[in-house]
C-alpha positions in Angstrom: 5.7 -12.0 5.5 5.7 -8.7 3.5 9.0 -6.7 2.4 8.4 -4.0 5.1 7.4 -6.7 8.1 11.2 -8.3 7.4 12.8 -4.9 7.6 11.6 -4.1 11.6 12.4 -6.5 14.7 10.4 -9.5 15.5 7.6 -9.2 17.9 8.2 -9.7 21.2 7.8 -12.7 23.3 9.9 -11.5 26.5 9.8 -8.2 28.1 13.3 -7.9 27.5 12.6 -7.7 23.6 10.2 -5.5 24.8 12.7 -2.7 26.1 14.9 -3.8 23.4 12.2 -2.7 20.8 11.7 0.1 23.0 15.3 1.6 22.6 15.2 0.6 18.9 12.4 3.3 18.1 14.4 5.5 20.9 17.6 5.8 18.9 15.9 5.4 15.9 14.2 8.7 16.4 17.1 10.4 17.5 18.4 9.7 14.2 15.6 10.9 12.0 15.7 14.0 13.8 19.5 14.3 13.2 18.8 13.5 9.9 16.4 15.8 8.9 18.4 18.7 10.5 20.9 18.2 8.7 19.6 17.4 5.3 17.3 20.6 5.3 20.8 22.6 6.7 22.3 20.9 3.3 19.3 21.8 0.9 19.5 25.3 2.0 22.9 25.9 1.5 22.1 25.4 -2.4 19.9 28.4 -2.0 21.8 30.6 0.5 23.7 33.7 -1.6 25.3 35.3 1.0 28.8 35.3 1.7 31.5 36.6 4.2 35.1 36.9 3.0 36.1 38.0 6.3 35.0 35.5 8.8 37.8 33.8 10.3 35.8 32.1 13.0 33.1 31.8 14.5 33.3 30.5 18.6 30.1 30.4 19.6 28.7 28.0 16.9 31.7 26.0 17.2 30.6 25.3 21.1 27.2 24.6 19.9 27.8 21.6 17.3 30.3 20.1 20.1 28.1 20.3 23.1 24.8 19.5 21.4 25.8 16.3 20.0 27.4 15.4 23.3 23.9 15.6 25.0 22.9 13.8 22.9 25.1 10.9 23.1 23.8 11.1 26.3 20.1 10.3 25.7 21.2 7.6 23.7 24.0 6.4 26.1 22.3 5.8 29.7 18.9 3.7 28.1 21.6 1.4 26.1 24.0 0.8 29.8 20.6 0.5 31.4 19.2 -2.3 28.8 22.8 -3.8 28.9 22.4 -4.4 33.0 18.8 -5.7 32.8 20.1 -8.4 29.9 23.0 -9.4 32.3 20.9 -10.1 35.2 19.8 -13.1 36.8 16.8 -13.0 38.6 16.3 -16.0 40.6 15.8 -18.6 37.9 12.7 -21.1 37.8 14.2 -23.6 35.5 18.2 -23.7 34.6 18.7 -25.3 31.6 22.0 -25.8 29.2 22.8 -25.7 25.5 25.8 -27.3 24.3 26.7 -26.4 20.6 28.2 -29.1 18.2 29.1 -29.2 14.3 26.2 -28.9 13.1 23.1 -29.6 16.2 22.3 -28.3 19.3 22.3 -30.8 22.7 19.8 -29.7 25.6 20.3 -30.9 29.5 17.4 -30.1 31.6 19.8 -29.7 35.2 17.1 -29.3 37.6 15.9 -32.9 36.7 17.4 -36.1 36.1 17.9 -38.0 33.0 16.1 -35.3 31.0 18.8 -34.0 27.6 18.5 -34.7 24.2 19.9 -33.8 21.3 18.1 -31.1 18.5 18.5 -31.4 14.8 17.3 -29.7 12.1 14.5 -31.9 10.1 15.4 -32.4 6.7 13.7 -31.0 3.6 12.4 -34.4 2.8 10.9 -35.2 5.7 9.3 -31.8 6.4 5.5 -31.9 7.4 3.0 -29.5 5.3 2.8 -26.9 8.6 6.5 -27.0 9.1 9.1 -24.4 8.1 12.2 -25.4 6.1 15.5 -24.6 7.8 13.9 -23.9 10.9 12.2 -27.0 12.2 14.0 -29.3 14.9 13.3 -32.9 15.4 13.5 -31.8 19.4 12.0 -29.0 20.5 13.1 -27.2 24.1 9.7 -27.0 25.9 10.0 -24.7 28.9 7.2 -22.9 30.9 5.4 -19.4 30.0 5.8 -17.0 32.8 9.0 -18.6 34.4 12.5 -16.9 34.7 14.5 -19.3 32.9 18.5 -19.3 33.2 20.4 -20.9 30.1 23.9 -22.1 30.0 25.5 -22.5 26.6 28.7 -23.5 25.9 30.5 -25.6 22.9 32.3 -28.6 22.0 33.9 -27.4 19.2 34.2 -24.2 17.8 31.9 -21.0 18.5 28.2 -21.4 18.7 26.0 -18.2 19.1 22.8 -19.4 20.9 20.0 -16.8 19.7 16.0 -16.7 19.2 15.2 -13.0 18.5 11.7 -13.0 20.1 13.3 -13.4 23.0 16.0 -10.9 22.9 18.8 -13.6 23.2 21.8 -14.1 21.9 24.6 -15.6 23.8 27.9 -17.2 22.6 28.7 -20.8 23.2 32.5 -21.0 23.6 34.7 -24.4 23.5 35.9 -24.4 27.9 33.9 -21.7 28.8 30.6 -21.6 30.1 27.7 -18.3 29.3 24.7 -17.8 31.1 21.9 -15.5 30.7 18.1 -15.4 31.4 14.7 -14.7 29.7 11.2 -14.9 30.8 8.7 -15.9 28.2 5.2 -14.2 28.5 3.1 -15.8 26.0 2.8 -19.3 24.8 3.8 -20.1 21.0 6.7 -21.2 18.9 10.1 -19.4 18.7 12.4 -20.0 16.3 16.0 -18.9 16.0 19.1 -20.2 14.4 23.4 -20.1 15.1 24.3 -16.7 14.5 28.1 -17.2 14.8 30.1 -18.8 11.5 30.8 -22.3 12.8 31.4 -24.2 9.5 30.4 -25.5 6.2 26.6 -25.9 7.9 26.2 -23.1 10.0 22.9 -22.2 8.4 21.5 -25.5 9.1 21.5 -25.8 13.2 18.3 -24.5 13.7 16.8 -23.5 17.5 12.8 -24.2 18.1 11.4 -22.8 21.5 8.2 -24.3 22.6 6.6 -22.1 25.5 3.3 -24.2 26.8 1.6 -23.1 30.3 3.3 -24.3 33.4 0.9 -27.3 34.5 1.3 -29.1 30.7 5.2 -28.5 31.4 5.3 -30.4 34.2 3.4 -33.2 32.6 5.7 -33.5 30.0 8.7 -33.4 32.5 7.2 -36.4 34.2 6.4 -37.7 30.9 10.3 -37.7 29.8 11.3 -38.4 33.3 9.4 -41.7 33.4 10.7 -42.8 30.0 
């Protein structure tokens, strides 16, 4: 991946990254404009000779810069308390499924079947097949259905977890006694990697999370597949 592909967001996978990308280039914009205001105010003042020994204050400029900005908090404000809703929301989940966090491996229950949890851990460098990634591949992947509302519920049994996979737009905290939720819907099949985000110990870097998104008829092979074993 080039130097400019790691600086931008990850593409999407979920129509939440979608608006999440979405407000990115919002407020982004917002800020170039800002920026270049100002910076061409801040060249020109290098160049401006005039002067005014006698200006004690100026009241309509002073209502400008403080009601301007204000408006424009305001663009930024209501798309970020809108996005913040829509990430909070459950919609009638498909599939529930929960993440429990441990030093240093993640553990999967599958609750809408029985017998179905395993635990995930990162493959070691050794072991590593030539089309897998180092750091990032799991022994066990989570395979869950494209085009299904998932709901996952993550929680710890140690410290603080942070369950996150960017091309999803999710990242949730697993707490020791306290049980998150949140939901994503996956709209194209692949593999999505993502990896702790909170600092949970001397291997926090090395509790990878591999998402496996495969069309609904081959998940529900597999389920019977791991249900029968």
């Amino acid at each position: 991946m080039s130097t400019w592909a790691n600086l931008g967001l990850q593409n999407s996978a979920s129509p939440l990254m979608e608006q999440l990308i979405f407000f990115h280039d919002h407020a982004l914009l917002i800020l170039v404009m800002i920026t270049t205001m100002v910076g061409y105010l801040m060249f020109m003042l290098f160049f401006n000779n005039y002067t005014n020994r006698y200006l004690l204050h100026g009241q309509t400029i002073e209502m400008i810069w403080t009601i301007l900005p204000a408006i424009i908090l305001l663009f930024i404000a209501f798309p970020s308390l809108r996005l913040l809703y829509m990430l909070d929301e459950i919609n009638e989940p498909s599939i529930t499924l929960k993440s429990i966090g441990h030093q240093w491996y993640w553990s999967y229950e599958y609750s809408d079947f029985k017998n179905i949890e395993f635990d995930s851990y990162m493959i070691p460098m050794n072991e590593l097949s030539n089309n897998e990634f180092r750091l990032l591949d799991v022994d066990n992947r989570v395979v869950l259905p494209m085009n299904s509302q998932i709901r996952i519920l993550v929680t710890a049994a140690d410290v603080i977890h942070s369950w996150t996979v960017p091309a999803l737009g999710v990242k949730i905290d697993g707490t020791p006694g306290r049980l998150n939720q949140t939901n994503f819907l996956i709209n194209r099949p692949g593999l999505f990697y993502g990896q702790c985000s909170e600092i949970c110990g001397a291997n926090h870097s090395f509790m990878p999370i591999v998402i496996e998104s495969i069309p609904t008829k081959n998940f529900i092979k597999w389920i019977m597949n791991n249900m029968n074993n």
